[in-house]
Backbone as XML, in Angstrom:
<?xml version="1.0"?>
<chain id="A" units="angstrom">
  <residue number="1" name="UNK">
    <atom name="N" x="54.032" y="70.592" z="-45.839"/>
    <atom name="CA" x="54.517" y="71.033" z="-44.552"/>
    <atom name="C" x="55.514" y="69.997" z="-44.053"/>
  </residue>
  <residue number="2" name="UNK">
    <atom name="N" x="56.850" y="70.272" z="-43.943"/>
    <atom name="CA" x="57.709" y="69.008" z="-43.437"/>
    <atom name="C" x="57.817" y="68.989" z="-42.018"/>
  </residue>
  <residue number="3" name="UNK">
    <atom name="N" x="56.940" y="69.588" z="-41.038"/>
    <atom name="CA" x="56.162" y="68.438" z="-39.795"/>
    <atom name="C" x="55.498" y="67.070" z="-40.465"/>
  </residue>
  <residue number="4" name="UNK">
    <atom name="N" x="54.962" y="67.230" z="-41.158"/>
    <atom name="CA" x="53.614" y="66.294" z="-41.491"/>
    <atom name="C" x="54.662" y="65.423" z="-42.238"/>
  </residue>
  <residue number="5" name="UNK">
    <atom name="N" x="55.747" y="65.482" z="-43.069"/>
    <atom name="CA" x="56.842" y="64.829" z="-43.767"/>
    <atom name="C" x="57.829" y="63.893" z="-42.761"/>
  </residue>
  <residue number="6" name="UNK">
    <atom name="N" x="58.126" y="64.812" z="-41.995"/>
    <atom name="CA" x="58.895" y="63.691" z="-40.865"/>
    <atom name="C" x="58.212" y="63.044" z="-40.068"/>
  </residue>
  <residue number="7" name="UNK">
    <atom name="N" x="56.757" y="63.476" z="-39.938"/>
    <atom name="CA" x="55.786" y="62.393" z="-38.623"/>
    <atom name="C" x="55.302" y="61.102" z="-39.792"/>
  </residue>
  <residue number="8" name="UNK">
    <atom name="N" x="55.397" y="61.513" z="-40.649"/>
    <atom name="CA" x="55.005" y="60.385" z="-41.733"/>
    <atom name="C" x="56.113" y="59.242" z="-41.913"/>
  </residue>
  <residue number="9" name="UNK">
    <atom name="N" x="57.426" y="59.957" z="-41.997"/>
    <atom name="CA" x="58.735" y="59.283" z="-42.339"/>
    <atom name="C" x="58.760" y="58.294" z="-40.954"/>
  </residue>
  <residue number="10" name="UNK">
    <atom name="N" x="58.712" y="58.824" z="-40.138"/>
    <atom name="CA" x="59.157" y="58.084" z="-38.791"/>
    <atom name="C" x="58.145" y="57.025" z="-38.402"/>
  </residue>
  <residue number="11" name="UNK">
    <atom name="N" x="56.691" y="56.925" z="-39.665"/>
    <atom name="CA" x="55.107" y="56.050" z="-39.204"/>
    <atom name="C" x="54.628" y="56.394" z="-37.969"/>
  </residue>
  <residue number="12" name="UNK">
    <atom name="N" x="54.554" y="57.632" z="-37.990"/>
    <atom name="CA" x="53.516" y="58.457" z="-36.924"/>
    <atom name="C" x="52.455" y="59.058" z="-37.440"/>
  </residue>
  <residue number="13" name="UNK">
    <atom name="N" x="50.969" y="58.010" z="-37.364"/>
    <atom name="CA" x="49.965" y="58.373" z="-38.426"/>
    <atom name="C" x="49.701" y="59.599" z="-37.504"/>
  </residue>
  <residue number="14" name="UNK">
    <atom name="N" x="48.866" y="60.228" z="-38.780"/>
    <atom name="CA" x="48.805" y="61.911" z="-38.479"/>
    <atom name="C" x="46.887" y="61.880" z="-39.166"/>
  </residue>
  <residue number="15" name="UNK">
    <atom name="N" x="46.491" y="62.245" z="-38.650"/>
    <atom name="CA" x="44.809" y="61.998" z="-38.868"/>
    <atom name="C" x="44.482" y="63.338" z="-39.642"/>
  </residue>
  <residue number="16" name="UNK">
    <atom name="N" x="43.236" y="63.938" z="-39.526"/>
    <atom name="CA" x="42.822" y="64.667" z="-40.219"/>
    <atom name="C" x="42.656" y="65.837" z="-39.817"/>
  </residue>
  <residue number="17" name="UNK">
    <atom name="N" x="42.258" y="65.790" z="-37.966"/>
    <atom name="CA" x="42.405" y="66.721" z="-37.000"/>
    <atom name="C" x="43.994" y="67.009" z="-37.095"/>
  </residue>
  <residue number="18" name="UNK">
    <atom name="N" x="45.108" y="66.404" z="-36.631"/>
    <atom name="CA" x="46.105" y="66.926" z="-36.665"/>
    <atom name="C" x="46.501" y="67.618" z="-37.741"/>
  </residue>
  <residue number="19" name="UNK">
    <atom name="N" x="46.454" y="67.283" z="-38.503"/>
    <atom name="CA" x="47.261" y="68.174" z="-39.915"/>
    <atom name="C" x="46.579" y="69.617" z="-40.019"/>
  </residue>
  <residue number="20" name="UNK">
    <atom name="N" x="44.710" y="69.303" z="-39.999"/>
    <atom name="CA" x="43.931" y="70.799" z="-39.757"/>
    <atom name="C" x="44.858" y="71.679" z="-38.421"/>
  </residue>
  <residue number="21" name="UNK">
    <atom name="N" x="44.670" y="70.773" z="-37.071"/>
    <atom name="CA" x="44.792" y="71.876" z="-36.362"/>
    <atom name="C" x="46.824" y="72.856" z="-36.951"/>
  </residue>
  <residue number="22" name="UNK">
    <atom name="N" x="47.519" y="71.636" z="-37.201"/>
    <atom name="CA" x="49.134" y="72.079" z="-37.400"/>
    <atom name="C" x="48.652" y="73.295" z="-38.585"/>
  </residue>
  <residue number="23" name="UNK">
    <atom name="N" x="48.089" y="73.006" z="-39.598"/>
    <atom name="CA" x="47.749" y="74.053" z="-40.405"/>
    <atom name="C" x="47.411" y="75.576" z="-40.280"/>
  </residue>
  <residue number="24" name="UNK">
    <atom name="N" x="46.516" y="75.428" z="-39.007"/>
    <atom name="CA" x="45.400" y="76.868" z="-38.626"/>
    <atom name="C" x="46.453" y="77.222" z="-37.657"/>
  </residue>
  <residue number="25" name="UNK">
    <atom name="N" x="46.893" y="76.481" z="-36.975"/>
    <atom name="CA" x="47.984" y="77.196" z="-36.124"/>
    <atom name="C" x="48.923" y="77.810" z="-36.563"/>
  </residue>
  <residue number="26" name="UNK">
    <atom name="N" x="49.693" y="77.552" z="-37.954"/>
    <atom name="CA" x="50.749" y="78.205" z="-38.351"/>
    <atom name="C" x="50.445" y="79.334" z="-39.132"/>
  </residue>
  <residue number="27" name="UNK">
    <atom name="N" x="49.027" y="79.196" z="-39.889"/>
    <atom name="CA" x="48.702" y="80.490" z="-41.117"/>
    <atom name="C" x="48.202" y="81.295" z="-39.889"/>
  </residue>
  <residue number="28" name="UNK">
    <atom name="N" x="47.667" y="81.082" z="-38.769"/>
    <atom name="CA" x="47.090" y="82.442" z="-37.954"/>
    <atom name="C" x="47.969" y="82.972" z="-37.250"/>
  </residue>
  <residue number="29" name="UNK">
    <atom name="N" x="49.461" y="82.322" z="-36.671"/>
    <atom name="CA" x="51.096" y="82.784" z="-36.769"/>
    <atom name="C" x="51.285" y="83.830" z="-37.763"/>
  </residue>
  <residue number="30" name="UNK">
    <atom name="N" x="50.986" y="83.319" z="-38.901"/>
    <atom name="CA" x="51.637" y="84.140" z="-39.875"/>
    <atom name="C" x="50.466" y="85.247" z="-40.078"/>
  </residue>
  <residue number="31" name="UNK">
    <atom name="N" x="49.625" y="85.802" z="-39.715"/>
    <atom name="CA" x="48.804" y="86.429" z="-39.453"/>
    <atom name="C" x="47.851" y="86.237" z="-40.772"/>
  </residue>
  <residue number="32" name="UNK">
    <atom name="N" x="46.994" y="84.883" z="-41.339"/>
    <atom name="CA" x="45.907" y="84.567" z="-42.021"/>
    <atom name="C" x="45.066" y="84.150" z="-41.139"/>
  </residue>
  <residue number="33" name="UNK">
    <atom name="N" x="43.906" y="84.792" z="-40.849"/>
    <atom name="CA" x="42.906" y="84.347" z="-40.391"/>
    <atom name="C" x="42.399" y="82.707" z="-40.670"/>
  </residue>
  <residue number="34" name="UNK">
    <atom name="N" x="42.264" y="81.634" z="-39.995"/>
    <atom name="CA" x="42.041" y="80.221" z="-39.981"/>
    <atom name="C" x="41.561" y="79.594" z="-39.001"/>
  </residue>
  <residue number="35" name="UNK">
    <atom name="N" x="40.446" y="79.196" z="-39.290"/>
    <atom name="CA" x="39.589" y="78.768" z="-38.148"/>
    <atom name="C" x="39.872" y="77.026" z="-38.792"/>
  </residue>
  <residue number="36" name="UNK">
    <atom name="N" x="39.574" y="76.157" z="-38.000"/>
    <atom name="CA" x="39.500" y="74.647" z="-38.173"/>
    <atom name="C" x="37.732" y="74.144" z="-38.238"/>
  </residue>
  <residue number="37" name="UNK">
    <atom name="N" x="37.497" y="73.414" z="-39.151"/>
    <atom name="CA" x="35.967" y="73.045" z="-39.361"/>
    <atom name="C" x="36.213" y="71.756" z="-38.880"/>
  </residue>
  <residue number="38" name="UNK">
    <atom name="N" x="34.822" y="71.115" z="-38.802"/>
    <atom name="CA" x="34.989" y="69.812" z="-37.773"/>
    <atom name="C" x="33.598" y="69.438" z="-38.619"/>
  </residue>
  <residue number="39" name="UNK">
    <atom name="N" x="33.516" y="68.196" z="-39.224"/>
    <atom name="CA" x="31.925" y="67.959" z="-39.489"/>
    <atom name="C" x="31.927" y="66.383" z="-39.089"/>
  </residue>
  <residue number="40" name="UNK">
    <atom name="N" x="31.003" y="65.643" z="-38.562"/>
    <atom name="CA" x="30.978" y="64.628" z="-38.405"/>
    <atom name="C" x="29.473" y="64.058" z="-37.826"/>
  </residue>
  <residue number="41" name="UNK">
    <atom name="N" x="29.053" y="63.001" z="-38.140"/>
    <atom name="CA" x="27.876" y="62.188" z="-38.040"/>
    <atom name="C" x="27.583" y="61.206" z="-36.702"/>
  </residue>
  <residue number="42" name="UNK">
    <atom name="N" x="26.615" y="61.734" z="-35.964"/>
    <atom name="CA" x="26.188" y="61.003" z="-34.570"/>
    <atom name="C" x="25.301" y="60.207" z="-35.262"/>
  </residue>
  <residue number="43" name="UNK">
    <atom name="N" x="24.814" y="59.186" z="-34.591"/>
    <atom name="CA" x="23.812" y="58.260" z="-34.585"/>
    <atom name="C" x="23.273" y="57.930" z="-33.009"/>
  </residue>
  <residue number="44" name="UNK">
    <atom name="N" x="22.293" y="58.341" z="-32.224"/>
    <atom name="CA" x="22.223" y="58.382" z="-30.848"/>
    <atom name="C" x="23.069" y="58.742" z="-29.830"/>
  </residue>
  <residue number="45" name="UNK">
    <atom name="N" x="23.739" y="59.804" z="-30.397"/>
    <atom name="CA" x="24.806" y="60.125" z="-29.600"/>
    <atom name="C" x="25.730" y="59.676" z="-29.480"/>
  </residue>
  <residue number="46" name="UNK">
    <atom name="N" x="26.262" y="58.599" z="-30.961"/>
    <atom name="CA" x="27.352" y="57.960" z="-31.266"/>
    <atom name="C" x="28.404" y="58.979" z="-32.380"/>
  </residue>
  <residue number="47" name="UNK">
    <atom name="N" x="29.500" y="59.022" z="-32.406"/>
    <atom name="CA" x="29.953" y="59.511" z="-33.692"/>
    <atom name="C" x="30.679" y="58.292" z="-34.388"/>
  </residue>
  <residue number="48" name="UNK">
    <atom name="N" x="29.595" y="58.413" z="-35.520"/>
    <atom name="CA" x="29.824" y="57.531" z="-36.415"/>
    <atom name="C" x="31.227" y="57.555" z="-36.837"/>
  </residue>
  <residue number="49" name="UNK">
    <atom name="N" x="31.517" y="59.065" z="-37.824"/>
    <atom name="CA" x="32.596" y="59.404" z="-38.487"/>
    <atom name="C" x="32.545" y="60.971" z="-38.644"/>
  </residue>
  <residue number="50" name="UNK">
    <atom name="N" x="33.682" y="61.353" z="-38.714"/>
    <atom name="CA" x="34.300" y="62.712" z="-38.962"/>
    <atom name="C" x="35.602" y="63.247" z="-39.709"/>
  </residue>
  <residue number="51" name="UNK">
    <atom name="N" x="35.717" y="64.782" z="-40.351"/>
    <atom name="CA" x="36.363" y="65.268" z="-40.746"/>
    <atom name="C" x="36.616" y="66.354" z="-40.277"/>
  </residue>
  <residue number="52" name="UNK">
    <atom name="N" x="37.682" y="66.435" z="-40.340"/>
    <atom name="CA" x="38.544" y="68.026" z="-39.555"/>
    <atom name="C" x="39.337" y="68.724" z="-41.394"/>
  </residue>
  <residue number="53" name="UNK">
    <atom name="N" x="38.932" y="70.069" z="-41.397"/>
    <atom name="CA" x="39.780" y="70.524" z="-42.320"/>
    <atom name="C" x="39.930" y="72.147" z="-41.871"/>
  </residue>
  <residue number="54" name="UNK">
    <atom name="N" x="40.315" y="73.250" z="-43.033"/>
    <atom name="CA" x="40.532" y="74.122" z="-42.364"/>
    <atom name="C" x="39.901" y="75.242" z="-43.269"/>
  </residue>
  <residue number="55" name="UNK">
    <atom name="N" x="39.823" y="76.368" z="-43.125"/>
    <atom name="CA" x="39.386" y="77.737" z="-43.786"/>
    <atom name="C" x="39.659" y="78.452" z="-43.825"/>
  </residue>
  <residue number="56" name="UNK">
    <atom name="N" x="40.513" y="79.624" z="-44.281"/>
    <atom name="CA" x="41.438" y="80.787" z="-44.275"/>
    <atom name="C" x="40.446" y="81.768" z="-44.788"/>
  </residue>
  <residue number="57" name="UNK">
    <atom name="N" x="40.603" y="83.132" z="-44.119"/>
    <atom name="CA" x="39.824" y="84.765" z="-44.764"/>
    <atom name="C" x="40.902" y="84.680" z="-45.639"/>
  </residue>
  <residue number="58" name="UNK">
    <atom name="N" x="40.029" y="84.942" z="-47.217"/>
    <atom name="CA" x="40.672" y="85.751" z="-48.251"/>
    <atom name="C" x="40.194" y="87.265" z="-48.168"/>
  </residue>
  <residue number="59" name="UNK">
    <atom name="N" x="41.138" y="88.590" z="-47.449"/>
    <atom name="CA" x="40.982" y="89.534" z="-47.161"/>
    <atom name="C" x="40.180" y="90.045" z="-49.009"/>
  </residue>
  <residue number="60" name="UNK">
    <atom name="N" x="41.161" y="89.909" z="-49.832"/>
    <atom name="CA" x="40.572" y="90.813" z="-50.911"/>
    <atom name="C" x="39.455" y="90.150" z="-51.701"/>
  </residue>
  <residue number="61" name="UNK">
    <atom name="N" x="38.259" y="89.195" z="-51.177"/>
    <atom name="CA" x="37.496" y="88.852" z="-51.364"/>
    <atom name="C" x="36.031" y="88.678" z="-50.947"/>
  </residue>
  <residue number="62" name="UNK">
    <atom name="N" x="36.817" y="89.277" z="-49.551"/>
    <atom name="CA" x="35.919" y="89.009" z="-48.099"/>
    <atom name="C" x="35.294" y="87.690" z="-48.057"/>
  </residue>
  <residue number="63" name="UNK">
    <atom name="N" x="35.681" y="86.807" z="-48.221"/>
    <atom name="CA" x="35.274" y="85.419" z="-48.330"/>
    <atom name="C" x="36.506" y="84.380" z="-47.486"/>
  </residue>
  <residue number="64" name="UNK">
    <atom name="N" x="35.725" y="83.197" z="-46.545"/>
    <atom name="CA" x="36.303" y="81.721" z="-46.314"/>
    <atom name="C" x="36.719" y="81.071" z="-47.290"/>
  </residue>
  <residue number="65" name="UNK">
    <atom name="N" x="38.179" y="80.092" z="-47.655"/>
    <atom name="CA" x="38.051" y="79.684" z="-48.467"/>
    <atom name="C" x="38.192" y="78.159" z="-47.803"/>
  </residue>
  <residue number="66" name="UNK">
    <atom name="N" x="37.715" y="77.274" z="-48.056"/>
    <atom name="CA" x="37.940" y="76.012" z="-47.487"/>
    <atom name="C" x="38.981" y="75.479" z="-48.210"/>
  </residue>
  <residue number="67" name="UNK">
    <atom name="N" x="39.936" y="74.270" z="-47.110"/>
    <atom name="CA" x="41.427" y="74.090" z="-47.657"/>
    <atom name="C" x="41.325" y="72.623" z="-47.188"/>
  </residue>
  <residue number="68" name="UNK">
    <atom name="N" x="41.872" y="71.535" z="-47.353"/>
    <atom name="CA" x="41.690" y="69.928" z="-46.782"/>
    <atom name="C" x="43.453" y="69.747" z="-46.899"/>
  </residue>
  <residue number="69" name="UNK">
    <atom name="N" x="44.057" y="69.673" z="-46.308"/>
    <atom name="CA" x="45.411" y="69.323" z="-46.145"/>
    <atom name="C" x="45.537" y="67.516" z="-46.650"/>
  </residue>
  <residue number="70" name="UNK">
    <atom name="N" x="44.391" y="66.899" z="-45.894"/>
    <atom name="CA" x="44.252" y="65.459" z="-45.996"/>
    <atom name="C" x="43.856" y="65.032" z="-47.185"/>
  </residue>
  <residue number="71" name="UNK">
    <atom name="N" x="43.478" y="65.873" z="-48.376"/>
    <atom name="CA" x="42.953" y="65.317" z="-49.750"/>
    <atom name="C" x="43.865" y="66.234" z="-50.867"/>
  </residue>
  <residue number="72" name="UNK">
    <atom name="N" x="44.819" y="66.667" z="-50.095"/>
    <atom name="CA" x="45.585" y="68.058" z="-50.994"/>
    <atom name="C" x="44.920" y="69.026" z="-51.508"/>
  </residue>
  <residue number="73" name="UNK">
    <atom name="N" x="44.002" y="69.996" z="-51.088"/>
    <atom name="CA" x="43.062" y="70.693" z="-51.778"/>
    <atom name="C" x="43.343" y="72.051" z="-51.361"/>
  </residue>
  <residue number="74" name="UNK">
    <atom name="N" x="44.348" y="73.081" z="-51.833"/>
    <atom name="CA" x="44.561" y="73.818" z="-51.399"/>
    <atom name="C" x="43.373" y="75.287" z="-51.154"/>
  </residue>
  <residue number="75" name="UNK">
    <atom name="N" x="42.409" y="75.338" z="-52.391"/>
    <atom name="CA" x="41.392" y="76.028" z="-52.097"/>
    <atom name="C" x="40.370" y="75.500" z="-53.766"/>
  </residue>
  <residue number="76" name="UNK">
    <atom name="N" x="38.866" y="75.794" z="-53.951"/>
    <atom name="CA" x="38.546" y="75.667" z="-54.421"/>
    <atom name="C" x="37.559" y="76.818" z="-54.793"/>
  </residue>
  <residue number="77" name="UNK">
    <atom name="N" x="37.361" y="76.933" z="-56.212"/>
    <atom name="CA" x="36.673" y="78.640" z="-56.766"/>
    <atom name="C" x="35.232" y="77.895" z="-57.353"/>
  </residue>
  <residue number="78" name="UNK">
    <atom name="N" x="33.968" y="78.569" z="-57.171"/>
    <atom name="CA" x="32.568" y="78.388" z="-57.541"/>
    <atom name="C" x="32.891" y="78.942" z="-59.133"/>
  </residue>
  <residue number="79" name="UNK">
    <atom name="N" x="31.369" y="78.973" z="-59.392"/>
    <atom name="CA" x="31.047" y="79.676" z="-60.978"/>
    <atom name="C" x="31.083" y="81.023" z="-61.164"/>
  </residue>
  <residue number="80" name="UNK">
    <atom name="N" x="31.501" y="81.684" z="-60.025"/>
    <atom name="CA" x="31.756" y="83.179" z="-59.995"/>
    <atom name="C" x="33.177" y="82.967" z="-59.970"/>
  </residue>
  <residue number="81" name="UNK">
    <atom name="N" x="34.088" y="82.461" z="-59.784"/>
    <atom name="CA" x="35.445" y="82.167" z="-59.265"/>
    <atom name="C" x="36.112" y="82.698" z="-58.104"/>
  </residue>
  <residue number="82" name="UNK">
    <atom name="N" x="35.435" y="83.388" z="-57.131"/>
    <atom name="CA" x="35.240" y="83.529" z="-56.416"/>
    <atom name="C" x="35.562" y="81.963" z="-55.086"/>
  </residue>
  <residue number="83" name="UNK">
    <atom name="N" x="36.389" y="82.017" z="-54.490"/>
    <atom name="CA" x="36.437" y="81.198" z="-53.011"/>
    <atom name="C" x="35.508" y="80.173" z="-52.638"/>
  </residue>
  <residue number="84" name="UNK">
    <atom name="N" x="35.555" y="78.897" z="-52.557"/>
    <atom name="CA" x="34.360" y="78.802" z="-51.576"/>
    <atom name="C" x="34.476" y="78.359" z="-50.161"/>
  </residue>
  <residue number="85" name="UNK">
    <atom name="N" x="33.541" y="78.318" z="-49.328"/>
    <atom name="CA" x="33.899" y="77.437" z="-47.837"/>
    <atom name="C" x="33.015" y="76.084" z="-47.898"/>
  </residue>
  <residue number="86" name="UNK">
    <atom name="N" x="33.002" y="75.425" z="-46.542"/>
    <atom name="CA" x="31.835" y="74.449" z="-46.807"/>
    <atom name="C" x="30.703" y="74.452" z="-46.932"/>
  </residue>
  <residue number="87" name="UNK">
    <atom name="N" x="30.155" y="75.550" z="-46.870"/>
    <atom name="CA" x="29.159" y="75.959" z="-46.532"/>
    <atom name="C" x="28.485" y="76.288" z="-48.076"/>
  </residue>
  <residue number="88" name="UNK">
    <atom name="N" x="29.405" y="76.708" z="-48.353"/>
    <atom name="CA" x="28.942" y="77.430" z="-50.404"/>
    <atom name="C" x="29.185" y="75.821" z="-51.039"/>
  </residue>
  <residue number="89" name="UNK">
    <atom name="N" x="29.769" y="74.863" z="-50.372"/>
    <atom name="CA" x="30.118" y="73.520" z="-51.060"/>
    <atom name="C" x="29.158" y="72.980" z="-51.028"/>
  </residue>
  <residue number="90" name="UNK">
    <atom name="N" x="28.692" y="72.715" z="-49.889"/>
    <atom name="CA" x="27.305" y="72.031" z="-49.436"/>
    <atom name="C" x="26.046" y="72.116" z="-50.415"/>
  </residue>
  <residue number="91" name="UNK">
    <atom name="N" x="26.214" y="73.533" z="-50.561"/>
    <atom name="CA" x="24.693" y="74.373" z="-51.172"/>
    <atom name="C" x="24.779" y="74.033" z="-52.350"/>
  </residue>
  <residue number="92" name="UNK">
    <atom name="N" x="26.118" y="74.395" z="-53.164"/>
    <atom name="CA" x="26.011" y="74.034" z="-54.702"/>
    <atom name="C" x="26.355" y="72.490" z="-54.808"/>
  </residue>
  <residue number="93" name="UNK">
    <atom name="N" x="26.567" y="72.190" z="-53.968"/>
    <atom name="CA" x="27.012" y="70.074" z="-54.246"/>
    <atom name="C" x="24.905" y="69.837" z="-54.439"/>
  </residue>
  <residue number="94" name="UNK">
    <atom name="N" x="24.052" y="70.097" z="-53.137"/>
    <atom name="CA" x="22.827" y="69.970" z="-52.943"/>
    <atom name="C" x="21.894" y="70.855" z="-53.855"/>
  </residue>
  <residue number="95" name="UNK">
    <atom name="N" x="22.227" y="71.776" z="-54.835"/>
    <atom name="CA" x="21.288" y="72.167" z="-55.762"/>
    <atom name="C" x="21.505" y="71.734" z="-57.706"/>
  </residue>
  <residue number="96" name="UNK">
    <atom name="N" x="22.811" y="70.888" z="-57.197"/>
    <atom name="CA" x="22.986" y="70.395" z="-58.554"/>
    <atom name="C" x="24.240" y="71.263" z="-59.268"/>
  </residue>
  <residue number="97" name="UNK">
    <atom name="N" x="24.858" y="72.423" z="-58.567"/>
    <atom name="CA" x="25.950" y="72.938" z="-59.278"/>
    <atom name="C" x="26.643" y="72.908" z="-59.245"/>
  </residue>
  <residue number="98" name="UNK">
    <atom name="N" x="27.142" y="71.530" z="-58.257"/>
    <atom name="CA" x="28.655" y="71.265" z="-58.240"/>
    <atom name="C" x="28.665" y="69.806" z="-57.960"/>
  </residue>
  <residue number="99" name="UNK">
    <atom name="N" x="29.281" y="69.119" z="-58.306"/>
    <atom name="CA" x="29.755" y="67.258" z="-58.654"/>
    <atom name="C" x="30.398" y="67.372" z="-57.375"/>
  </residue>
  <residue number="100" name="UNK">
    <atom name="N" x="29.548" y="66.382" z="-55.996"/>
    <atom name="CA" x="30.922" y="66.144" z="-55.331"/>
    <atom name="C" x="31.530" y="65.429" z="-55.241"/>
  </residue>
  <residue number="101" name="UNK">
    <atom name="N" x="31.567" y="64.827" z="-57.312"/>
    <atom name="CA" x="32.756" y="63.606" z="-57.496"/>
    <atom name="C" x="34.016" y="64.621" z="-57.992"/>
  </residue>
  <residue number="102" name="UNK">
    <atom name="N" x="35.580" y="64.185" z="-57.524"/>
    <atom name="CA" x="36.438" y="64.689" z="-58.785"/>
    <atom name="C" x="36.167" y="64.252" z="-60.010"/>
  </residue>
</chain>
């Protein structure tokens, strides 16, 4: 996306929220459904740390596909090949069917 190219060029750090939200804003412009995910870790009502990424409807799948602008990950397919979101990431990272090393 050359927003994210010239805020970079000029050393205007751009976090993880920004790039998600610039993302979901432009594919739901272009009429792709994209919601922004947000996950992050309290400790007493502290936030430790967080990630912002994003999720697009694949209409001819009926499926979320989760997308990370900040790790270049444009979408990722399970053992059905089939889409996944974070949610299908989570489950197969936590039952052993998916490495969540590259």
């Amino acid at each position: 996306m050359q927003v994210l190219n010239v805020a970079e060029g000029k050393g205007i750090p751009l976090f993880c929220r920004q790039r998600a939200l610039m993302k979901a804003f432009l594919l739901n412009v272009a009429g792709v459904p994209t919601r922004l995910v947000w996950s992050g870790r309290t400790i007493d009502g502290v936030l430790m740390s967080s990630h912002a990424f994003t999720e697009s409807f694949v209409a001819e799948q009926g499926r979320w596909a989760y997308s990370d602008l900040s790790h270049n990950i444009d979408y990722l397919t399970g053992p059905d090949g089939g889409v996944l979101n974070a949610a299908d990431m989570l489950f197969l990272i936590s039952s052993g069917a998916l490495s969540d090393t590259a």
